[in-house]
Residue frames relative to the residue before (quaternion, step in Angstrom):
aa qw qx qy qz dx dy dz
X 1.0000 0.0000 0.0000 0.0000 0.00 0.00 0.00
X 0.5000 0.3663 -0.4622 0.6341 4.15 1.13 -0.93
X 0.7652 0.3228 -0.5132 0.2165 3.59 -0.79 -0.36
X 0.6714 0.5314 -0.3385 0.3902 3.80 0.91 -0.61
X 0.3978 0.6172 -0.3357 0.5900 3.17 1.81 -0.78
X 0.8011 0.3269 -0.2061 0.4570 3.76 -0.18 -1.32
X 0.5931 0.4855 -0.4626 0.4455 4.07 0.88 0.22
X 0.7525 0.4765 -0.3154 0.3275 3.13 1.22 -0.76
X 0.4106 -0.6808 0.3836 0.4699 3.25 2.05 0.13
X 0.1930 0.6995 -0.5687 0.3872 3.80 1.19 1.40
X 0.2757 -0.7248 0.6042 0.1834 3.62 -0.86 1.22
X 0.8817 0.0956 -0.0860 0.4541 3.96 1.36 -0.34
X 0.3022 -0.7001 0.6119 0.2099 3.16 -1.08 0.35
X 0.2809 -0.5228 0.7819 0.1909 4.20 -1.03 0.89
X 0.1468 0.4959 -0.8549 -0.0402 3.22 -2.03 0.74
X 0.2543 -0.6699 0.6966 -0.0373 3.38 -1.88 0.82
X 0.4803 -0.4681 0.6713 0.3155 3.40 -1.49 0.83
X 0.4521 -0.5272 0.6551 0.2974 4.30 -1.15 0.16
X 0.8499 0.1187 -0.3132 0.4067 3.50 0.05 0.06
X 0.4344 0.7154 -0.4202 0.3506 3.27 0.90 0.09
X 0.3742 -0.8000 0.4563 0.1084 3.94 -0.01 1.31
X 0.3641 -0.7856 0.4205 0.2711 3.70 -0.92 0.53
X 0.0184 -0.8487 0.5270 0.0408 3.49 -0.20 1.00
X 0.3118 -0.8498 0.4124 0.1030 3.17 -0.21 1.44
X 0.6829 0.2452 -0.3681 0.5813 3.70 -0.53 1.50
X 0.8242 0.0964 -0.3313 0.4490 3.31 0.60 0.66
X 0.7429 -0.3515 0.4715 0.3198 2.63 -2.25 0.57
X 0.2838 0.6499 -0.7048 -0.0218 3.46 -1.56 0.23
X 0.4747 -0.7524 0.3765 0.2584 3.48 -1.38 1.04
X 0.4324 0.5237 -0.4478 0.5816 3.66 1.70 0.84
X 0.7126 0.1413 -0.4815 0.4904 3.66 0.34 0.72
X 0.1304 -0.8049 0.5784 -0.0246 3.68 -0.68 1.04
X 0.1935 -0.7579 0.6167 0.0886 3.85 -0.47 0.97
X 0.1564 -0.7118 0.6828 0.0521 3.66 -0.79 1.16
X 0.3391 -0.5845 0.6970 0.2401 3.88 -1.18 0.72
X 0.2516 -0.5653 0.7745 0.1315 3.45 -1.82 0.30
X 0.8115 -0.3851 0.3312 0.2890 3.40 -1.49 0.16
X 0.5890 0.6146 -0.1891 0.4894 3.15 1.62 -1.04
X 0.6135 0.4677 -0.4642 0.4353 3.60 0.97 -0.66
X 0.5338 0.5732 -0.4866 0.3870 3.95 0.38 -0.57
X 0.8011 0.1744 -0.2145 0.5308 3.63 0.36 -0.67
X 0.2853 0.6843 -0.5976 0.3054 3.84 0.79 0.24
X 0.2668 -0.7988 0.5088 0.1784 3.50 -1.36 0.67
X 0.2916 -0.7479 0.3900 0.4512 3.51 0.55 1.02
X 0.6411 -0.5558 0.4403 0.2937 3.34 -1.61 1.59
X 0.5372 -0.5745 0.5677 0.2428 3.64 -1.06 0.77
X 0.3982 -0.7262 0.5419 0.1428 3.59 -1.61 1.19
X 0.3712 -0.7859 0.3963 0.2958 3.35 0.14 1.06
X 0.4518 -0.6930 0.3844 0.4096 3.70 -0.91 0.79
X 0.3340 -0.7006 0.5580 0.2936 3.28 -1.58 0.21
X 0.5756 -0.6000 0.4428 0.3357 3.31 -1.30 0.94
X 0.6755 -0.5290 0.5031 0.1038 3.05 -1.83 0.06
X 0.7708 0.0997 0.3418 0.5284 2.00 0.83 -2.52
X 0.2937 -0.8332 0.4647 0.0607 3.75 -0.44 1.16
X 0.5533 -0.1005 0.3276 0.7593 4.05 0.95 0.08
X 0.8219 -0.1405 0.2042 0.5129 3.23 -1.93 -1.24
X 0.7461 0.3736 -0.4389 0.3334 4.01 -0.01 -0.22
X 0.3217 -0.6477 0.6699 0.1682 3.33 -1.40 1.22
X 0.3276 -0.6007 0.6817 0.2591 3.72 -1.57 0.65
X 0.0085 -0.7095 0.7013 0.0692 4.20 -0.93 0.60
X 0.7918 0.1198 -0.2073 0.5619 3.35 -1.23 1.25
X 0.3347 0.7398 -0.5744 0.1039 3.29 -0.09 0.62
X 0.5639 0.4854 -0.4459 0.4976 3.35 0.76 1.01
X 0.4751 0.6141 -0.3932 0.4925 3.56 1.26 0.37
X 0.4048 -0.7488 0.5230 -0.0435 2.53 -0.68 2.08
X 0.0523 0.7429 -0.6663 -0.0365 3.53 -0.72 1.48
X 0.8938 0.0255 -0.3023 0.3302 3.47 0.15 0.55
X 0.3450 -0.8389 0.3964 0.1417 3.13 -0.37 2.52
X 0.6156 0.5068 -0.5320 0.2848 3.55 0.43 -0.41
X 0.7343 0.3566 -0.2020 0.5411 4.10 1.07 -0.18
X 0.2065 -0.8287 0.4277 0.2961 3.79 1.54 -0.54
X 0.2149 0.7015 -0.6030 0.3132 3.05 0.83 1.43
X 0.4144 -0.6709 0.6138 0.0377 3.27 -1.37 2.27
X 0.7461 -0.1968 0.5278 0.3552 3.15 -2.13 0.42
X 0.7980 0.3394 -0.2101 0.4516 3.75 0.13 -1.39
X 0.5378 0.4684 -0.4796 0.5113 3.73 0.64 -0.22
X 0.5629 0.6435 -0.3671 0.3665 3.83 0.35 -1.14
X 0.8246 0.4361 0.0710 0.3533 3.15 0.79 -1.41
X 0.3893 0.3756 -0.3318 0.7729 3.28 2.40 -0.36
X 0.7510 0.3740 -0.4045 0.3641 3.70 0.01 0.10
X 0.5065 0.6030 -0.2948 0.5412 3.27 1.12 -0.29
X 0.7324 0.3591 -0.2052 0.5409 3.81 0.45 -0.92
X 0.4154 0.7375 -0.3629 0.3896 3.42 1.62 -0.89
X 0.8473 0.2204 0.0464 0.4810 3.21 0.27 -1.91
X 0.1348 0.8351 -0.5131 0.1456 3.91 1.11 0.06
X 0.9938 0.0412 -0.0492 0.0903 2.90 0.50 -1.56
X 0.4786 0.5948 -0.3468 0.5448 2.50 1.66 1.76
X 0.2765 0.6828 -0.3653 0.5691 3.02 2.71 -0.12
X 0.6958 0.6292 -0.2370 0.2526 3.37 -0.10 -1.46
X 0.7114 0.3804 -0.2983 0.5100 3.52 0.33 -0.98
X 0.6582 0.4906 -0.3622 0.4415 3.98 0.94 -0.72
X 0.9174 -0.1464 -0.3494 0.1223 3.28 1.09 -0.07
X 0.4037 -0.8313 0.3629 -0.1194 2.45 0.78 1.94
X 0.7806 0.2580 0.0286 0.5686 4.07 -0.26 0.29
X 0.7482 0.4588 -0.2283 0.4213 3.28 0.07 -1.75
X 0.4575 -0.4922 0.6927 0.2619 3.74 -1.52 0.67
X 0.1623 -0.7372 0.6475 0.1044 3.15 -1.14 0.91
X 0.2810 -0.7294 0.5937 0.1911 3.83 -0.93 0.26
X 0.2140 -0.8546 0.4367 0.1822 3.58 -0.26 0.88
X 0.2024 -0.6676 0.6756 0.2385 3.82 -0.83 0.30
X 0.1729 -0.7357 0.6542 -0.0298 3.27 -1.38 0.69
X 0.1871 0.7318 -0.6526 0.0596 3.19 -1.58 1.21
X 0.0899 -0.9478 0.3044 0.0303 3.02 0.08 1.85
X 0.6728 0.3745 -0.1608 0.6174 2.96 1.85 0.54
X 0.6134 -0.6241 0.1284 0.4667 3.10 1.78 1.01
X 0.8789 -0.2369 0.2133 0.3548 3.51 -1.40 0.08
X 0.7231 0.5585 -0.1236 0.3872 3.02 0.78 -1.84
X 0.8574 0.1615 -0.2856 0.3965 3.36 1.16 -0.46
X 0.8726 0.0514 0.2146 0.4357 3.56 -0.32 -1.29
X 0.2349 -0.7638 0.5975 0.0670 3.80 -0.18 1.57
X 0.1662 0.5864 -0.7657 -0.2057 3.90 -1.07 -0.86
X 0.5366 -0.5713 0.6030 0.1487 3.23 -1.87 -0.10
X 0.0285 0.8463 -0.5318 -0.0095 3.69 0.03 0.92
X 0.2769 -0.7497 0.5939 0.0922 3.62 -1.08 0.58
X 0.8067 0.3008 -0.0780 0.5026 2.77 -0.09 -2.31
X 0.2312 -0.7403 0.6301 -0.0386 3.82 -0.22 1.09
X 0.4047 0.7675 -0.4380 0.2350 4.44 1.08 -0.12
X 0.7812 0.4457 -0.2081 0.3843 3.37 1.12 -0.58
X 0.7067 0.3232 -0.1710 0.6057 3.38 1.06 -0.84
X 0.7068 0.5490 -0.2944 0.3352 3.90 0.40 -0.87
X 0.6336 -0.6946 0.3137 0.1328 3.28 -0.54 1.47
X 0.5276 -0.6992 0.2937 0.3827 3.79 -0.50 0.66
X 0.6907 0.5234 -0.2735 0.4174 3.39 1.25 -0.50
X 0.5019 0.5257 -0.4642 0.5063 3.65 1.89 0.59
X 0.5976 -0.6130 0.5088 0.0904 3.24 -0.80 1.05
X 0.4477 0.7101 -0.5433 0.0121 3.74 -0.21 0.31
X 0.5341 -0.6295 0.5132 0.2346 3.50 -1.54 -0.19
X 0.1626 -0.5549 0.7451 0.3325 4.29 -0.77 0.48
X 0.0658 -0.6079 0.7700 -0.1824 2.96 -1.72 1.58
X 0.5426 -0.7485 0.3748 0.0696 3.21 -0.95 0.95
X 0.1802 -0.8786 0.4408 -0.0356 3.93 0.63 1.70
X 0.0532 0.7959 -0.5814 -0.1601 3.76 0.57 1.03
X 0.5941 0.5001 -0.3116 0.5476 3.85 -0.83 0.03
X 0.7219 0.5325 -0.3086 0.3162 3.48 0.32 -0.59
X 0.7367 -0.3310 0.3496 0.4748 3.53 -1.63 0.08
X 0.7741 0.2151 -0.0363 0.5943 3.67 0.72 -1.61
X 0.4431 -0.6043 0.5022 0.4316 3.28 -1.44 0.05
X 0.6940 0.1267 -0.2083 0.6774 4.06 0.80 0.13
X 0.2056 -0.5991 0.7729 -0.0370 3.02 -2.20 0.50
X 0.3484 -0.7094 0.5708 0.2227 3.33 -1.68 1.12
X 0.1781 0.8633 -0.4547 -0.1270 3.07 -0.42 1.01
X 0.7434 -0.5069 0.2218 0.3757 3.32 -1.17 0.87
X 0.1259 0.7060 -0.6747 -0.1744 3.93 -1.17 0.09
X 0.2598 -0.7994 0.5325 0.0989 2.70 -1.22 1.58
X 0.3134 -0.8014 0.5094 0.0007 3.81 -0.56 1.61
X 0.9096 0.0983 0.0438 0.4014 3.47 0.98 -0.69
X 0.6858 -0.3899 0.3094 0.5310 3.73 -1.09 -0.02
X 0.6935 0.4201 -0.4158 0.4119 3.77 0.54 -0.66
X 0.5282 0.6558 -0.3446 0.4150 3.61 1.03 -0.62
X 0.5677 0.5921 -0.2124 0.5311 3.61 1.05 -1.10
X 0.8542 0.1828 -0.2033 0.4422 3.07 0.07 -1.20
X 0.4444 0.5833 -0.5188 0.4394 3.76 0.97 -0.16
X 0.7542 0.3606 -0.2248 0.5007 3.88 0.90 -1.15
X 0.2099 0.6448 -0.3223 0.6606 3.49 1.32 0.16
X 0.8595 -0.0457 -0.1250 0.4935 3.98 -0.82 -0.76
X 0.6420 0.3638 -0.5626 0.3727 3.65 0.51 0.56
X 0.6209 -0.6064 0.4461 0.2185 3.42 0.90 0.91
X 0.2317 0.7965 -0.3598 0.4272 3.27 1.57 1.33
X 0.3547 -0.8600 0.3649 0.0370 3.27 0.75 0.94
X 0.8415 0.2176 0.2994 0.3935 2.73 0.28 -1.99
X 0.1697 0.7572 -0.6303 -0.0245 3.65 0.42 0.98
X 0.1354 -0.6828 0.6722 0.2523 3.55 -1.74 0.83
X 0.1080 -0.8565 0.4905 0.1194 3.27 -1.31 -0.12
X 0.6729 -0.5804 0.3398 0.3080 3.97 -0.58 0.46
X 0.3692 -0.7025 0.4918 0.3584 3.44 -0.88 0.03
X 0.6611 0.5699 -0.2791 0.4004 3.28 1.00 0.64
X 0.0901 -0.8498 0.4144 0.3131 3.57 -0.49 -0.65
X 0.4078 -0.6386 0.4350 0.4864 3.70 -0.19 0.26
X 0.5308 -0.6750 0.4673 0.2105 3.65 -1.86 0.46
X 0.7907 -0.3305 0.3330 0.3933 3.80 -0.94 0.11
X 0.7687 0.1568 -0.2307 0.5755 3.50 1.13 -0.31
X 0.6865 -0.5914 0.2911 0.3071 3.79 1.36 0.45
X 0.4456 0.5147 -0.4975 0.5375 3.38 1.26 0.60
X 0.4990 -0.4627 0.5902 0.4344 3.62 -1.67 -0.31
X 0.4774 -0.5037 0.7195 0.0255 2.23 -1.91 1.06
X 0.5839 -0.4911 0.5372 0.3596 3.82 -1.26 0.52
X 0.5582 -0.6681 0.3403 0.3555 3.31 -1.31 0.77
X 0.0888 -0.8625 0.4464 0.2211 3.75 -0.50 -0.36
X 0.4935 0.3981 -0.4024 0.6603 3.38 1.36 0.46
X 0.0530 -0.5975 0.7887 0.1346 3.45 -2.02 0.42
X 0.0012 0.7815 -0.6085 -0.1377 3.56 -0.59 0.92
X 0.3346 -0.5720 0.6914 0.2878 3.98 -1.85 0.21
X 0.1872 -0.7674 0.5937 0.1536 3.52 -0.55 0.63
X 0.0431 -0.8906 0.4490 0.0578 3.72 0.08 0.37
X 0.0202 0.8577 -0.5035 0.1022 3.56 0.15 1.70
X 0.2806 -0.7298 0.5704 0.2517 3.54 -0.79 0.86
X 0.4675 -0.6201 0.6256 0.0747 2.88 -1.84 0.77
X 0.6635 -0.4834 0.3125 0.4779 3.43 -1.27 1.14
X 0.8317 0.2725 -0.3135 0.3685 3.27 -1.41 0.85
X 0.6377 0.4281 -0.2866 0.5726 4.06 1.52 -0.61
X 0.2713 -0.6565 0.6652 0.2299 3.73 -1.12 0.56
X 0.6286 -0.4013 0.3790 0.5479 3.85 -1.41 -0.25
X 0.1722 0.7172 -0.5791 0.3474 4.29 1.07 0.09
X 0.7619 0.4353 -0.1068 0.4675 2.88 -0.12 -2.20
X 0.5013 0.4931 -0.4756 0.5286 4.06 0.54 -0.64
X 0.7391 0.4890 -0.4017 0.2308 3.22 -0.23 -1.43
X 0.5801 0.7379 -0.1681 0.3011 2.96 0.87 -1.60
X 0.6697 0.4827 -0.0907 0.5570 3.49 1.19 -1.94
X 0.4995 0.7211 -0.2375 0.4173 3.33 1.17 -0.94
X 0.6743 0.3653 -0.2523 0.5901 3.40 0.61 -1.49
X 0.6182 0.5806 -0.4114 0.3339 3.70 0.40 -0.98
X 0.5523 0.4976 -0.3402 0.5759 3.53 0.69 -1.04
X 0.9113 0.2119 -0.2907 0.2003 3.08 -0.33 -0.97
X 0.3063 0.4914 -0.5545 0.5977 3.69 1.24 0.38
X 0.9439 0.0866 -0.3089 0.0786 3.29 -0.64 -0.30
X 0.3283 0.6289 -0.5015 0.4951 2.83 1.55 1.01
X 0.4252 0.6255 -0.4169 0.5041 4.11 1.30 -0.67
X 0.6474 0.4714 -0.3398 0.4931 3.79 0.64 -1.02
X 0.8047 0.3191 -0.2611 0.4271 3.58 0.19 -0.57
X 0.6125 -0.5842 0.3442 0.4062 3.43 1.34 0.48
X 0.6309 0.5535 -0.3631 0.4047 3.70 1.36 -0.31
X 0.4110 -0.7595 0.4960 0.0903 3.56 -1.88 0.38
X 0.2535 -0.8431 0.4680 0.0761 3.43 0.21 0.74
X 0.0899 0.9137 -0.3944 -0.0397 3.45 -0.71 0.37
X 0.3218 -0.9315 0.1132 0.1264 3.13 0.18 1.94
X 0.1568 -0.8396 0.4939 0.1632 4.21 -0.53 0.25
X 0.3068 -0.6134 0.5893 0.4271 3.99 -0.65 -0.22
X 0.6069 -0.6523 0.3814 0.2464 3.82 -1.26 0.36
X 0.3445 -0.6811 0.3777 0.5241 2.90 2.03 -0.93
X 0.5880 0.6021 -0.1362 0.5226 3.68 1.75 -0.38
X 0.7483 -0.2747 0.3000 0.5240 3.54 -1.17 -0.53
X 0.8102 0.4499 0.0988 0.3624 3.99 0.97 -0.98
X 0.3433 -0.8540 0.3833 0.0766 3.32 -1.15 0.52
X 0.0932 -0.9207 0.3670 0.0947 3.78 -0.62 0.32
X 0.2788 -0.8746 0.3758 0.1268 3.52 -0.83 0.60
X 0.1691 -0.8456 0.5050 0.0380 3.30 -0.41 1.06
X 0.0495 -0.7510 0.6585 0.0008 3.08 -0.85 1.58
X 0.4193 -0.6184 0.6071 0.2705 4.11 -0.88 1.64
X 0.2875 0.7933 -0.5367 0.0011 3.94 -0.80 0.69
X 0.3398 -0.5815 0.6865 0.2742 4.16 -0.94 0.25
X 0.5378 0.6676 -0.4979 -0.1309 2.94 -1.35 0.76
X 0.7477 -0.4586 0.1299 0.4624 4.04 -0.88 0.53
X 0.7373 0.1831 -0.0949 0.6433 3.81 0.46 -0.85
X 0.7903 -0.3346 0.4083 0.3111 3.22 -2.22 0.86
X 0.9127 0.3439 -0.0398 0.2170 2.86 -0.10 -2.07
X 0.2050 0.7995 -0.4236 0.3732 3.54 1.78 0.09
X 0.7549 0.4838 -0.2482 0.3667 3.48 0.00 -1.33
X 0.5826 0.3504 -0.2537 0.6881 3.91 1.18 -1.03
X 0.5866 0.5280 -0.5360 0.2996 3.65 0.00 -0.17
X 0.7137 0.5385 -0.0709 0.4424 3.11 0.90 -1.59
X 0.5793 0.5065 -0.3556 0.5305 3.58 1.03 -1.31
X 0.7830 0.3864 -0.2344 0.4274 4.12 0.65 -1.35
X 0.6168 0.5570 -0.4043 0.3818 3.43 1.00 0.05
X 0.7111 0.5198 -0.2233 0.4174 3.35 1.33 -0.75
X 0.6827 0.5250 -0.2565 0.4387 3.11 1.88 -1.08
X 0.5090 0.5665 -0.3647 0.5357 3.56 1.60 -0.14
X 0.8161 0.2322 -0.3834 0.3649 3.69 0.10 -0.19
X 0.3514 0.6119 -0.5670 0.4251 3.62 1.40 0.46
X 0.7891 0.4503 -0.1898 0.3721 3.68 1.14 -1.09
X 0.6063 0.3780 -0.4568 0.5299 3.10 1.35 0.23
X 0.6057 0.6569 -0.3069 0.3278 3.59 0.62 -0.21
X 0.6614 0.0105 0.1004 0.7432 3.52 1.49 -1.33
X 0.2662 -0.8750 0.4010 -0.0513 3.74 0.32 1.82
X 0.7368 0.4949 -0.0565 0.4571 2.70 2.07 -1.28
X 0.7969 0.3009 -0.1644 0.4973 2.99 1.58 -0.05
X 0.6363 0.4165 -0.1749 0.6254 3.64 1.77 -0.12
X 0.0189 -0.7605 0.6469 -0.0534 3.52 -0.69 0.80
X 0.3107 -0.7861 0.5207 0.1201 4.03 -0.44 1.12
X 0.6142 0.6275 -0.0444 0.4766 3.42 2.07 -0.90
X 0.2834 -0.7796 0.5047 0.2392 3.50 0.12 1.51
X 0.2228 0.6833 -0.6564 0.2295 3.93 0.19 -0.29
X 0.5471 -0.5500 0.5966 0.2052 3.32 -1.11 0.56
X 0.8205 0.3872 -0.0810 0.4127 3.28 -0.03 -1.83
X 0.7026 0.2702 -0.4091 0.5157 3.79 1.13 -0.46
X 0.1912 0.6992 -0.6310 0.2764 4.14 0.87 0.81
X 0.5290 0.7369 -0.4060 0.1112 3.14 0.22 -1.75
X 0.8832 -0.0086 0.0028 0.4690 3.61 -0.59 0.60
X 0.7372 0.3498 -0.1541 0.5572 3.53 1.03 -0.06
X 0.5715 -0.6424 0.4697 0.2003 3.66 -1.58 0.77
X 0.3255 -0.8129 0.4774 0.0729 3.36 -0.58 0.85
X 0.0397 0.8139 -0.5746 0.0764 3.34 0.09 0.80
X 0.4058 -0.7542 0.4923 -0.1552 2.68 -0.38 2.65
X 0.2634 0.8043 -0.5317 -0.0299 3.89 -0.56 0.90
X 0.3994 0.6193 -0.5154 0.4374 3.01 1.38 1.08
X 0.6127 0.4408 -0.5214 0.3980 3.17 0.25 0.95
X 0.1851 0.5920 -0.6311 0.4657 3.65 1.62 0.82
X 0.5616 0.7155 -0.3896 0.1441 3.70 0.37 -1.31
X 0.3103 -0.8358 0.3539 0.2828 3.98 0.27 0.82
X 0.5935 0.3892 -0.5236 0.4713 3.79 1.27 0.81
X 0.5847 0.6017 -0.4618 0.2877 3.51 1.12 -0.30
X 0.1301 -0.7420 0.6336 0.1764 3.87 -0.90 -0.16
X 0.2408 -0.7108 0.6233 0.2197 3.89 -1.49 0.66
X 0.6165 -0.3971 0.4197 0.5349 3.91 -1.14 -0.27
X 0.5272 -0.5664 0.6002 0.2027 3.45 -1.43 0.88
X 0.5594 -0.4979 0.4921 0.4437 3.18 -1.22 0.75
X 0.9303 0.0056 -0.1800 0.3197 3.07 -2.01 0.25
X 0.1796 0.5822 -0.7378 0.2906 4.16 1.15 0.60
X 0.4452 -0.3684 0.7909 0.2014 3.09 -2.40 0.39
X 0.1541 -0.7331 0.6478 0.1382 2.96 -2.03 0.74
X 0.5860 -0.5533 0.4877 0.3356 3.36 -1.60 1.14
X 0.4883 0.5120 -0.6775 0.2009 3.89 -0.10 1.09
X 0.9067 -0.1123 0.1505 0.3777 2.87 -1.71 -0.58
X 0.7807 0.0278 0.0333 0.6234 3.70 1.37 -1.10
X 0.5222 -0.7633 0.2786 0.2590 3.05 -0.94 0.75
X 0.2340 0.8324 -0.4798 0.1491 2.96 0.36 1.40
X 0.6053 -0.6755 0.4175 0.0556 3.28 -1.57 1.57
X 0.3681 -0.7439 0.4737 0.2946 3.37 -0.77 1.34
X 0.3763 -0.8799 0.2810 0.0721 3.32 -0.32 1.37
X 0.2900 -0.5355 0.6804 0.4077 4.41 -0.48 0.21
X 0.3750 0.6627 -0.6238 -0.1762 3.27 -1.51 0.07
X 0.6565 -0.4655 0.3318 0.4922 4.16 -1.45 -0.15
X 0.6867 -0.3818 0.4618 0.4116 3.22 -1.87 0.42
X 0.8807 0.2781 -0.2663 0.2760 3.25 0.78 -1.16
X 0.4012 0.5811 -0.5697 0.4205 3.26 1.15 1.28
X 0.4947 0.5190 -0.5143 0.4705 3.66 0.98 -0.28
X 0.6926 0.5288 -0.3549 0.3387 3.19 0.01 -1.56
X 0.7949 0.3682 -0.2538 0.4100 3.90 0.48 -1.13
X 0.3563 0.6849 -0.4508 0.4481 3.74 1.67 -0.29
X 0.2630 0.6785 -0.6749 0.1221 2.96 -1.26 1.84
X 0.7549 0.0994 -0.3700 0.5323 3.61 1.21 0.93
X 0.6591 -0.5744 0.2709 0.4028 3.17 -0.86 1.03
X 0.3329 0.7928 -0.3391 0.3816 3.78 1.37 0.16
X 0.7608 0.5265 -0.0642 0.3739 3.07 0.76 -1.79
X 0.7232 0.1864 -0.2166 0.6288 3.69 1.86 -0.09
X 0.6317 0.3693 -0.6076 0.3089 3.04 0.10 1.17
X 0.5003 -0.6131 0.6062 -0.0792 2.83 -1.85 1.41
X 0.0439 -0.7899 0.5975 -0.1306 3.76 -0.30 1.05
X 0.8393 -0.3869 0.1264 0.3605 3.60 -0.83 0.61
X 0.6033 0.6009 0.0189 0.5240 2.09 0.65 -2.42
X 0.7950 0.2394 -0.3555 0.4293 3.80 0.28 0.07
X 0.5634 0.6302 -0.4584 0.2745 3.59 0.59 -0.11
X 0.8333 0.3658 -0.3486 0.2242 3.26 0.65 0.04
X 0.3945 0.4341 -0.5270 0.6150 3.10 1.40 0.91
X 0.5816 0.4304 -0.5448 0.4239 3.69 0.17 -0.01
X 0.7487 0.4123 -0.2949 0.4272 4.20 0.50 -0.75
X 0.7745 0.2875 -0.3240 0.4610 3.24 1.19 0.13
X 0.3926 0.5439 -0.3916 0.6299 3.14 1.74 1.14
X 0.9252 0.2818 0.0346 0.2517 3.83 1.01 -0.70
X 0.3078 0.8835 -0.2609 -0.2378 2.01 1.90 -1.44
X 0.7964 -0.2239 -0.0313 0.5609 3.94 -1.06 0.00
X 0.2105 -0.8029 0.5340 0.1611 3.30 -0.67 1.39
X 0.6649 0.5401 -0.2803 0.4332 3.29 1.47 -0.10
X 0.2489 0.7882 -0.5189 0.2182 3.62 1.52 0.12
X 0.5305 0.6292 -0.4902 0.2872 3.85 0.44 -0.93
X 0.5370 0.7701 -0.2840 0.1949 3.19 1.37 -1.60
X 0.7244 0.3997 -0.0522 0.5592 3.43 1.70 -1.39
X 0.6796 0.4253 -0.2256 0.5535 4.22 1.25 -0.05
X 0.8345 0.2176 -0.2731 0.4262 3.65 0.80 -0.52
X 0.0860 -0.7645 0.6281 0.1166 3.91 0.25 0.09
X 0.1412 -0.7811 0.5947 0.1278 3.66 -1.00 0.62
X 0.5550 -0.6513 0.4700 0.2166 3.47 -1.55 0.06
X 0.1663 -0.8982 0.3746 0.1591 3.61 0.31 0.61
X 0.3915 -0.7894 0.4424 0.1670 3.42 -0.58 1.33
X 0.4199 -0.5889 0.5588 0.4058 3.57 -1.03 0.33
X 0.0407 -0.6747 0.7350 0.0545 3.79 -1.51 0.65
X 0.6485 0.3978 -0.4914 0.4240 2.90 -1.95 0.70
């Protein structure tokens, strides 16, 4: 096999244990690469160039390193961004996006931006959405529809897009929500394990009601469920999300808290459904987060929850997503083909 390998002017050969599964981003000592003769004179494969420029959006500084502990550039930010486009895109599609910002990388200062009216080019698209709590009573915010959008959010060092469970409509009002998400946040002393765990719970008992959940990593400490649904009134979606997340907490007191307190976190998963709430917004699929690495709130399978047993085992870092989309591709597509009906509980 090295010698056919080495006729074809192959610098390697992959050998593998047969049962030994492919776990993209890591190392394991059951896949072993063997060089042939050919690798000595192999020219290492050329780094394709990176753009600049994206259509109408220019990239400035793109060697400015926002996150030093991995020396991820402006321009990496942006090869991920185009990376994932086109399975990013449809999620947010419609939806106002809130930007996070670190113009001077990770390490220091974030702010939240909305209203996007002053600085944001005519050819970004945005929506007046309504900012209770806020400076104003509405804000333009941006919707980001395409590659040029990305990369415009991309050179303001926009980390982080969040977004609603909704989307706005053809003449710019909201639209009813159509996502219900479980946000699942450990509490001092629980890792996303414990998420996982809660995770399955939800989803058995959504299976009872005939419904389908569909699960993602946050890119953070945590996990979320997405459940595609239609339904008549706003407030349905938090109804439901807080009805279910209350009887996980009466059931296992010690380990589920429905109640964002801080202090009643302690030791136990919080399963947050006030972010059903139609000003609140969660991280967009595939957004990078502003931590330490740049890791990527993530789609992933039931039967990665199910096999999750250190808080290792779901996280999901650039650098891995594209062997994961051409292993998966959008694991969250259902999100847009099945809509469900939400039962009443309790």
């Amino acid at each position: 096999m090295l010698a056919a390998a080495e006729g074809q002017g192959l610098p390697h050969v992959v050998a593998k244990d047969p049962d030994s599964p492919y776990e993209p981003g890591r190392r394991s000592a059951r896949w072993v690469q063997v060089d042939t003769a050919a690798a000595a004179t192999a020219a290492p494969a050329p780094r394709p160039e990176r753009a600049d420029r994206v259509g109408r959006a220019t990239l400035s500084n793109p060697a400015k390193v926002l996150y030093p502990l991995t020396g991820t550039t402006k321009a990496d930010v942006l090869e991920h961004y185009l990376a994932v486009a086109e399975v990013m895109l449809p999620h947010l599609r419609d939806r106002p996006v809130t930007l996070v910002r670190w113009p001077d990388g990770v390490e220091r200062s974030s702010f939240f931006e909305k209203n996007v009216s002053r600085h944001a080019p005519r050819w970004i698209r945005t929506a007046r959405v309504g900012t209770p709590g806020g400076r104003s009573e509405k804000a333009d915010f941006p919707l980001i529809d395409d590659v040029e959008g990305l990369a415009w959010a991309a050179n303001l060092a926009a980390l982080e897009l969040h977004v609603p469970q909704w989307r706005v409509g053809p003449r710019g009002g909201h639209q009813l929500p159509d996502l219900v998400v479980f946000d699942l946040d450990p509490g001092e002393g629980t890792t996303v394990v414990d998420c996982a765990r809660v995770a399955e719970r939800i989803a058995d008992r959504l299976a009872e009601d005939g419904l389908r959940a569909y699960p993602r990593t946050s890119g953070g400490k945590g996990l979320q469920l997405y459940l595609p649904v239609t339904v008549a009134r706003a407030e349905r979606t938090s109804e439901f999300a807080k009805a279910l997340a209350e009887e996980l907490a009466r059931e296992t007191p010690g380990r589920v808290t429905a109640v964002m307190a801080k202090a009643r976190r302690r030791g136990k998963v919080f399963v947050d459904w006030s972010q059903n709430n139609p000003h609140k917004t969660t991280i967009a699929s595939y957004s990078l987060r502003g931590r330490a690495r740049p890791t990527v709130a993530t789609p992933i399978t039931w039967d990665e929850v199910r096999s999750c047993r250190r808080p290792d085992d779901l996280v999901f870092t650039a650098s891995d997503l594209p062997a994961r989309l051409a292993a998966h591709g959008d694991l969250l597509a259902p999100l847009f083909t099945e809509p469900q009906r939400l039962p009443r509980r309790g």
